[in-house]
N, C-alpha and C positions, 0 to 999 in steps of 0.2 A: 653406209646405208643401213637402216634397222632393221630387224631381223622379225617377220609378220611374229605377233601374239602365238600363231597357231605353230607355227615352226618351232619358237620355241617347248612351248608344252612337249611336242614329238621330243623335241632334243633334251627335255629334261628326263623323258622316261623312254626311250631306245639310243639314245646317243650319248649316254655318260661318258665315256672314255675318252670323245673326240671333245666334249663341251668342253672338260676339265683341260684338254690342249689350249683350248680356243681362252681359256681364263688364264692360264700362265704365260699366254702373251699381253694380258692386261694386268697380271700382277704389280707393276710396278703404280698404275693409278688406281687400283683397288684397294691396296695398303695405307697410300695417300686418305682416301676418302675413308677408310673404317679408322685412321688413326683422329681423323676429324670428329667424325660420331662417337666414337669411342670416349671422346673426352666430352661429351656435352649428353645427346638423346641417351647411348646405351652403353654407359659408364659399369662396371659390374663391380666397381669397389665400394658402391652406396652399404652402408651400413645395413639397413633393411631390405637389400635387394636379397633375394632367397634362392635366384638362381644364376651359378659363375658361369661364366663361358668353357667350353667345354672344347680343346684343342682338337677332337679327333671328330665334329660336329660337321660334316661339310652340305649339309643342305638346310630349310629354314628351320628353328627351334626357337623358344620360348624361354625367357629368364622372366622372374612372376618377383614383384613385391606389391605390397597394400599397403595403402591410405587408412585411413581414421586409426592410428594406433593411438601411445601413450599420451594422454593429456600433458598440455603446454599452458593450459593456463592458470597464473600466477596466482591467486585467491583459493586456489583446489582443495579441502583438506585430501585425508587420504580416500576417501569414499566420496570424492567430487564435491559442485558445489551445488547448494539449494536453490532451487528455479522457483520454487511456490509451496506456498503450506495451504491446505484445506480444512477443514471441518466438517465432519459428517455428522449429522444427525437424525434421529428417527423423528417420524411423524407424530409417536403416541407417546415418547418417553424423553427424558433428558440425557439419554445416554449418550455420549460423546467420543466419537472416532478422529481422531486427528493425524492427520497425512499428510508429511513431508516428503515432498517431489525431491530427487538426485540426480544432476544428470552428469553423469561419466565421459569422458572422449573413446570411442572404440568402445566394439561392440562383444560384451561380456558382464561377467557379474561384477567385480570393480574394477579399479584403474590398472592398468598391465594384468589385467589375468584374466582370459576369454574365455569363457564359458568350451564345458568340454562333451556339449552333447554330440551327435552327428552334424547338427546342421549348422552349426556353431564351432566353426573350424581352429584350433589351435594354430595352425599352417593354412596355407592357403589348400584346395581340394585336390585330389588328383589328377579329376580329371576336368575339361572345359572345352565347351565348343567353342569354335574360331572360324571366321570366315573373313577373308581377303579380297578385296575390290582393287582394281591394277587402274593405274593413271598411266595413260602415253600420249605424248603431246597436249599436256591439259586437259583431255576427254578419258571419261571413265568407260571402263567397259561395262556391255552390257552384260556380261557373264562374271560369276565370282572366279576368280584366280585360286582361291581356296578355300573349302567346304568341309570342315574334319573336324574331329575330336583330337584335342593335344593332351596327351596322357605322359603323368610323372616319370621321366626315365633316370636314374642320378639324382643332379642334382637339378636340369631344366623338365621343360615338360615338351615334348615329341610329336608331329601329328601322325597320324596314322601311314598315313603314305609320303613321299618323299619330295619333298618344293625346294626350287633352285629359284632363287631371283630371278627376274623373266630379264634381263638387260636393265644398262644403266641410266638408257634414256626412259624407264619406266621405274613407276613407285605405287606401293603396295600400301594399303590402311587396313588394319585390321580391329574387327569387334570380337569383344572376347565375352563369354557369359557364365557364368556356373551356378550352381551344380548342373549338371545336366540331366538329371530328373526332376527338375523343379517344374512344375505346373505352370510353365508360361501359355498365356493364351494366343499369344503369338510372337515370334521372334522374327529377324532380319531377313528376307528372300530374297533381296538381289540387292547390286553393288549399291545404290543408293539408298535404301532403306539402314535407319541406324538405333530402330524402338524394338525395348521390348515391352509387350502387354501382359501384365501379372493381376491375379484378384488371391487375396491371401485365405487361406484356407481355414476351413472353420476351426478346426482344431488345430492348439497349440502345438501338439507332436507331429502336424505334419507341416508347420510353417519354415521355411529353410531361409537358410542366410545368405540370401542371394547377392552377387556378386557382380560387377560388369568393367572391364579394361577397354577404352581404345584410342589409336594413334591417331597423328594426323598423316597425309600423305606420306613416305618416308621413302628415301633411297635404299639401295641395295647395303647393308654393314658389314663390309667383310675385309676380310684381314691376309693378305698373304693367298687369295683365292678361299680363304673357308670363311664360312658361316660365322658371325657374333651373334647368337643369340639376341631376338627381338626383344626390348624391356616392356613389357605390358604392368601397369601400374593400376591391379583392380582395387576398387572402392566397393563398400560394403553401402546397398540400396535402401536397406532397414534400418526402422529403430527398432532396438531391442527393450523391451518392456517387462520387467521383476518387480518382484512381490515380494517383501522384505517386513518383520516386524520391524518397529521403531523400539528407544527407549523405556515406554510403560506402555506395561501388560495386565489384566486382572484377568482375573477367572472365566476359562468359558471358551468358547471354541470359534475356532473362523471357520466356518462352512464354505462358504463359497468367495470370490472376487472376481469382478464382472467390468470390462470396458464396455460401455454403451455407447452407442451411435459414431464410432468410429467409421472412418473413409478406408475403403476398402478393398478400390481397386482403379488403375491409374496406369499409364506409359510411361516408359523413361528413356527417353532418349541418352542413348551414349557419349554420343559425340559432346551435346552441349551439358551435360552432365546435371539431368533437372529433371523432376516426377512433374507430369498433370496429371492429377487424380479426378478421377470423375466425383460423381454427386452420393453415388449410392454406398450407406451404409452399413454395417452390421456388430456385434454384439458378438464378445470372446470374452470366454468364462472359466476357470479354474474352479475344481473344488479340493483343498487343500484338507479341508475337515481337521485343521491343525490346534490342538490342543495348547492354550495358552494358561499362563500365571505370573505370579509378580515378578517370579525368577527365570523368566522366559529372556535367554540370551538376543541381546540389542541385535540384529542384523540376523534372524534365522529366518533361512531361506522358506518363500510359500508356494514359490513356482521355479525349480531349478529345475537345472536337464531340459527334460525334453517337455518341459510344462511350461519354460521360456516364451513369450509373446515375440514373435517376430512380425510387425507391422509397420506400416509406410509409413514415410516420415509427412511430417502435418503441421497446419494449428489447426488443436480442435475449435469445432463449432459451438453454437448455444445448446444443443441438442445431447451434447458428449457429455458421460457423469461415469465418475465410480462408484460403486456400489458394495455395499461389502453386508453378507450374513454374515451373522454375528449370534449365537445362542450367550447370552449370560448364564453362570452357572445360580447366583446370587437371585435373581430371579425367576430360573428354569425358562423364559421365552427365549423366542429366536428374535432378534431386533434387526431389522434392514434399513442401515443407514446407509446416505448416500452423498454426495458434493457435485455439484458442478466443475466440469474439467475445459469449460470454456475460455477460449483465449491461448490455453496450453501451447507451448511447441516441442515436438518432439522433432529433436533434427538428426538429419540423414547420417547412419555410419555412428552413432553414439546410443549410450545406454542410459534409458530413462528407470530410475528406482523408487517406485512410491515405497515410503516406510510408515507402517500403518501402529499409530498406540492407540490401544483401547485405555481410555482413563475410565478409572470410576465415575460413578453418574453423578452429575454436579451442575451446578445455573448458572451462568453469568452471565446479564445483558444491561446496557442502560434503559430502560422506561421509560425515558424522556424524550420528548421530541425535539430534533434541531431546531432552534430560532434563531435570526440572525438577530445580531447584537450590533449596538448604538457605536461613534465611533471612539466616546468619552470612556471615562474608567467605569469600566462593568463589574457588579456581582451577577453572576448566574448560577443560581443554584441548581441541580439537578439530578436525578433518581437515578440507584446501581438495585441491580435486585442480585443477589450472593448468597446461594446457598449448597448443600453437601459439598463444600472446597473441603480441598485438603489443610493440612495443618498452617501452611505458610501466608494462605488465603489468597488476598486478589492486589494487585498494582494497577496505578492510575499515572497516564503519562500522556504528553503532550508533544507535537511537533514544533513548539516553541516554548521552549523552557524560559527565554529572556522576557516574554510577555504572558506566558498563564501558569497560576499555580495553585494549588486547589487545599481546602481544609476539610475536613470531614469531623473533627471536634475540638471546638473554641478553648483558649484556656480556661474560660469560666461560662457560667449562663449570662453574666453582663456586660460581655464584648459578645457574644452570641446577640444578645439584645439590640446592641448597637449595629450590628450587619445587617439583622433582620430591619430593621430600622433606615438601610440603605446608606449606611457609612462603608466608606472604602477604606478599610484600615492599614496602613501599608506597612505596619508591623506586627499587622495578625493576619498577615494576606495567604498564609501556607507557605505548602514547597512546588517545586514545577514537578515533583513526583510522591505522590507519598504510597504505601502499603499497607493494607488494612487486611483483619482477620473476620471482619464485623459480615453477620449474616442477617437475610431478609431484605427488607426496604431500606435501603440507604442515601441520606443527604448527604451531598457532594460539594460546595460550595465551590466556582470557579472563578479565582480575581484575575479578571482581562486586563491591563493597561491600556489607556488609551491609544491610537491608531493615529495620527497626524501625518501620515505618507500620503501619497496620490494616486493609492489602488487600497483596494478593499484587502483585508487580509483574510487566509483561505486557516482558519483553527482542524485542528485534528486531534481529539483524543482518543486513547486507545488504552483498554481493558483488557488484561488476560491472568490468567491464573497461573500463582507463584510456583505451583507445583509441578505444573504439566508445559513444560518449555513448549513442548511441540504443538500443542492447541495454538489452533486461529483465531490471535485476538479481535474481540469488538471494535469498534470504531465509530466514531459519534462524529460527526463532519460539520461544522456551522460555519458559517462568515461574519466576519465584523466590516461593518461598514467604514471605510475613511470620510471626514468631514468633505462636504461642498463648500470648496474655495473659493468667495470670489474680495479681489482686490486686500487680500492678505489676512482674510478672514474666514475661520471655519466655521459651518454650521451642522449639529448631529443634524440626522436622516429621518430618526423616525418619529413621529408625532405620537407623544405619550401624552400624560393626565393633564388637564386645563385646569388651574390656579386660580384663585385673587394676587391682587397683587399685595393687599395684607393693612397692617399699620392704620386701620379706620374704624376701628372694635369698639361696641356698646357695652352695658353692661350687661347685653345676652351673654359676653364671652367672659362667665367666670363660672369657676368649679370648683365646687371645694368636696375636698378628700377626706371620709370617716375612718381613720387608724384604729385597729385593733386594741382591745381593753389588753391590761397590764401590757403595750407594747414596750420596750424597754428603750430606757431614757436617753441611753447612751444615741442612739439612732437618731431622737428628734435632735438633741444636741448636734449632730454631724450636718444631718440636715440645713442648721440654720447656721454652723462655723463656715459650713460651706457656700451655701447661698443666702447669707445674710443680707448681703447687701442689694440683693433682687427686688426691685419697687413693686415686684405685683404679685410679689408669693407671700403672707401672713399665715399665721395659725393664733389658735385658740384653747384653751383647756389642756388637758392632764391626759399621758399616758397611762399612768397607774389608776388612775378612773375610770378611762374608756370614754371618755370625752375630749380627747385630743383631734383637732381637723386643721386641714391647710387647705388653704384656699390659693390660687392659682385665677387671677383679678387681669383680663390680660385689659381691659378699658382703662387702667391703671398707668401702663406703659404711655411714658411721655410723647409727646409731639414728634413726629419725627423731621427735622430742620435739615438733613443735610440730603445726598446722592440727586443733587442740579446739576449733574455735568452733563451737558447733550452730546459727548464729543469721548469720554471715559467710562465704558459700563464696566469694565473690570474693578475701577474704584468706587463705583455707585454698589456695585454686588457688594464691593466688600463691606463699605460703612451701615449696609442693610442688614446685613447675613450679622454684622457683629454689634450693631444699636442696643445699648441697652439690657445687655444679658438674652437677649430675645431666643438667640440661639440656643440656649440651654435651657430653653423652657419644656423642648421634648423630654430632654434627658432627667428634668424634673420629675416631670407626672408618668414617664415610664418608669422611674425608682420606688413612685409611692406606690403604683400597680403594682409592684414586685415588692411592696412590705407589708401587703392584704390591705391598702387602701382603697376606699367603695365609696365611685364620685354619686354626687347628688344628683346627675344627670348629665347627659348628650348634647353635647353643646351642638348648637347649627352647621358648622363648619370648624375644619381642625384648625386653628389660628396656626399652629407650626406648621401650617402647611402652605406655603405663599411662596412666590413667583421667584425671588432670590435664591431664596433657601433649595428651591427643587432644583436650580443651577449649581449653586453652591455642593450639594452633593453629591456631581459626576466628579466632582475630585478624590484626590487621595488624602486621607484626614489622620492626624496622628490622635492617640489618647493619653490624656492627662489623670492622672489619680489621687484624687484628693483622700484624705487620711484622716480622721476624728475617731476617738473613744474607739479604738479596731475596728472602725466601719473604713470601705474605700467605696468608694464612688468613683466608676468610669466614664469619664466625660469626653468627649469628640471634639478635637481644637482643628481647625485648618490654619494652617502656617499662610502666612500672605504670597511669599514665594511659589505654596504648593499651589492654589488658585491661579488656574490659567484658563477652567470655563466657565463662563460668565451671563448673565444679564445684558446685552446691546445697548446701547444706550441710544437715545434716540434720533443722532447721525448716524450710527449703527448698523440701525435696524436695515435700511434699504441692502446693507448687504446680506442678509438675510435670503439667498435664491439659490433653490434647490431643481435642478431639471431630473434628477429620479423622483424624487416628492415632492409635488408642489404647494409652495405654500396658498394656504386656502382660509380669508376670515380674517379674525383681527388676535396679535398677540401681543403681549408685554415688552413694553422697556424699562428700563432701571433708571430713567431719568423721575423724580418726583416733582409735581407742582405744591410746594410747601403754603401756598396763599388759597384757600383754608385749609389745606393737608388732607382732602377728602378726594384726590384724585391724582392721577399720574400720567403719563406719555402712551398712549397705544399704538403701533403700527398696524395700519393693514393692506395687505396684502395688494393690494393696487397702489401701493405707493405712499400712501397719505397717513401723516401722524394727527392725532386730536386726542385733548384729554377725557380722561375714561373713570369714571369710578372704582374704586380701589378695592370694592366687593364685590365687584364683577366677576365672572370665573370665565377667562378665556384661556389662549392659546399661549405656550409657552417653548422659545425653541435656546437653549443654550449655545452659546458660539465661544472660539479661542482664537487667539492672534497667531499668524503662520509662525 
């Protein structure tokens, strides 16, 4: 028969002498049952258990170990690992703060060493409230079983007054809380309640490291009629929040650091071991007023002791930023930079470290706006602005070093000539990273490969300065589009410049070039070992006169008889792109631009600029160097092999369909009607081919085979 609740109570505090009779007739299934516990819930050989069982202990007592100790994870250095880097900067200056986030396991300044303020326990507290809720028969009482502070005795912690396990048919849960001056707004009042309600307090020195232990229902653990000590297993509620210089330091002082809009106050239930933080929140602010310079030791403390941030754990909101005054000494202001700390997590029981380097004041950002890029071989050039860096200057890098790689200065002005020019050089194409010292406005060249997969591809480059590891690099984010496949056929995406199709030239399309007096001979010589054999380039007169000209005759250029295949636009491209030297007709009249040659006039339309040739160019192109009298000449070859985007030929063409961009109007195929040679194959876009005049200037879209 069980012994009422209340009977017991009486017999724990006037009937000691008789109960302890009444126990050593159960000794022998009491021993049974704590040798069972003893090996499993309250083992007291745990390595980090802080309190042993105590032989001469015979009514309820407390064995105390903690959660979030030594870091266990594998990446850790020895001051944890990096969660986020920031950048702060002022509104009215370049000055630049950069701030790497650390977060620690266990709550202190680093890893195994706790912080040694008051509220920031070495050991666990001395003392802790406790209250006990009794289960009989499955039903909870409505009264707590016990209500007391358990204070450090030895080596357990004690309650005030004297608890005997109430019988074996009943089990005891206990919440445990500390410190017990801590500012809770409200804590546990009866057996069912298991929240505590906390709002952190405004100043640092009075925020404490608040603490919470509790069990689940549990039997009596006792050994031989005595007491084992309860294992309460508190967990730390905070994050601990420090302020630490970083790496580089200059001149000048930290005034203040400031968490803004932080959440600020919340319940924590015990039992299921989880904060709801409410909505509302507030601003904690240190003024360290700490004196910096270059030789300002990495890792000096801006908020130790009792200037520690102890705050609930979170992800910050949009709302949440660091802040940091900052006086430069270099220019006598105070500057207030600040970062957004959106996204943040500070998690429960560990220690989060912003490490703050003030760098010298410096620029570095791209100017250029992301576009998205075609799916063929791209150059995209684009603008770095770089100035007051340090000596090492700035690095340029990519999330795909296998597809992009960037130049910043050509080995000469005449492969410079030929990129500007829209050649893809693939042995001036750069590195997937390079490093430059160069200041002010910066061209960046960037060679994309083509994209041939079946999703778009996501580019990322990233900018940061060689000197300053801890700055938050730039980042420039674009996409390349992959080709619209259909029936084993790709088509680029975007609709760029409208062409002729070319090869129908009058004698409006001729220029001739007046070369500079005394230009020297050697040059024309090169000129003509080089392209002698060109039917529509002549010259006239004497260099050492100043009557020397070249004429560049394109109405000259023969008939063109071949690229009839309606079924092959890959080999229509190529007998186009390579007829007749025609290809090198740019690379001509850019050579004589670039020897002080001054044409006679503006021709109507650029004849190197026709409907093949603009396909021809999304490829990758090698250069050949031709050599005369010390002159070279760099000329732009495509390999047959490198040509894989092409001209459609005009069975082609219908595969031609784009559902992100639709085609729209009439464009070129590479098929020619050689019967009078004044016309070729057009597609348009409802389906239908018909022949088109070959001065036309329509649409032109480049396609490759899967």
């Amino acid at each position: 028969m069980n012994v009422p609740l209340t009977l017991t109570i009486i017999n724990n505090h006037k009937k000691r002498t008789k109960m302890k009779g009444i126990m050593k007739i159960h000794q022998l299934t009491a021993s049974i049952a704590a040798v069972l516990l003893s090996a499993s819930l309250f083992s007291c050989s745990s390595d980090d258990f802080l309190g042993k069982a105590e032989t001469n202990t015979d009514g309820i007592s407390f064995g105390v170990s903690t959660e979030n100790g030594a870091s266990t994870r594998a990446n850790n250095s020895a001051d944890g690992y990096t969660a986020a880097r920031y950048t702060l900067r002022a509104d009215n200056s370049a000055d630049t703060l950069c701030v790497r986030a650390v977060v620690t396991d266990g709550i202190g300044n680093s890893v195994n060493k706790p912080a040694t303020r008051a509220a920031m326990q070495t050991s666990m507290y001395d003392k802790f409230k406790v209250v006990a809720a009794v289960k009989e028969n499955g039903n909870v009482g409505t009264q707590y079983y016990m209500n007391d502070v358990a204070t450090k005795t030895g080596t357990n912690w004690v309650p005030a007054h004297t608890y005997y396990w109430p019988g074996s048919n009943r089990q005891l849960r206990f919440l445990a809380w500390a410190p017990t001056d801590a500012s809770f707004q409200s804590v546990p009042n009866n057996p069912n309640a298991t929240k505590l309600q906390y709002t952190t307090p405004a100043e640092a020195k009075n925020q404490r490291d608040i603490v919470a232990a509790a069990t689940d229902f549990i039997d009596s653990p006792t050994n031989n009629g005595t007491c084992t000590p309860v294992s309460l297993n508190f967990k730390h509620l905070c994050t601990a929040v420090i302020i630490k210089t970083g790496a580089t330091m200059t001149e000048g002082t930290i005034k203040s650091v400031s968490l803004k809009g932080i959440k600020n106050s919340g319940t924590y239930d015990m039992v299921n071991s989880a904060w709801t933080l409410n909505n509302s929140t507030a601003d904690f602010t240190i003024s360290p007023n700490k004196e910096t310079t270059s030789t300002t030791p990495n890792g000096t403390d801006l908020n130790a002791g009792e200037s520690t941030f102890m705050l609930l754990p979170q992800t910050l909101g949009a709302d949440s930023k660091l802040e940091v005054v900052f006086h430069d000494n270099i220019s006598g202001k105070d500057r207030i930079l600040s970062a957004s700390l959106n996204g943040a997590e500070w998690p429960i029981g560990k220690t989060v470290t912003y490490r703050l380097s003030i760098t010298p004041e410096y620029e570095l950002k791209f100017t250029s706006e992301p576009k998205v890029q075609d799916a063929h071989y791209v150059i995209y050039p684009i603008t770095i602005k770089a100035d007051k860096l340090g000596s090492k200057g700035w690095k340029l890098t990519s999330n795909d070093t296998k597809n992009v790689t960037f130049v910043e200065n050509f080995a000469n002005d005449d492969i410079k000539r030929l990129v500007d020019n829209g050649y893809w050089l693939k042995d001036y194409c750069g590195k997937s990273e390079i490093t430059s010292k160069s200041n002010g406005d910066i061209k960046v060249y960037v060679f994309i490969k083509e994209n041939i997969s079946n999703a778009d591809r996501d580019i990322k480059l990233t900018l940061a300065p060689v000197d300053y590891p801890d700055a938050t690099p730039e980042t420039f984010s674009f996409k390349q589009y992959c080709p619209a496949w259909n029936n084993g056929i790709g088509v680029e995406r975007k609709q760029e410049t409208d062409y002729p199709w070319g090869f129908n030239w009058d004698s409006n399309m001729k220029i001739t070039y007046s070369m500079p007096k005394g230009f020297w001979m050697g040059i024309w010589h090169a000129l003509f070992t080089i392209f002698g054999d060109t039917k529509y380039v002549t010259q006239e007169g004497y260099a050492w006169a100043g009557t020397w000209k070249v004429t560049v005759d394109f109405s000259k250029v023969p008939k063109l008889t071949t690229a009839t295949s309606t079924t092959d636009g890959l080999t229509n491209t190529w007998e186009i792109y390579n007829f007749e030297g025609i290809s090198e007709a740019e690379t001509i009249m850019n050579q004589l631009k670039s020897w002080g040659g001054v044409p006679d006039k503006t021709l109507p339309t650029n004849p190197t600029e026709f409907a093949a040739a603009a396909c021809a160019k999304k490829n990758p192109f090698g250069v050949k160097i031709k050599s005369d009298q010390g002159q070279n000449l760099y000329i732009p070859t495509l390999a047959k092999e490198d040509m894989v985007w092409y001209l459609p030929a005009q069975d082609e063409a219908p595969n031609m369909k784009d559902d992100l961009f639709n085609l729209s109007g009439n464009y070129w195929t590479s098929t020619a009607i050689t019967d009078p040679g004044t016309t070729s194959y057009k597609y348009t876009s409802s389906g239908a081919v018909s022949p088109e005049d070959r001065n036309s200037v329509i649409h032109v879209r480049a396609v490759r085979k899967k």
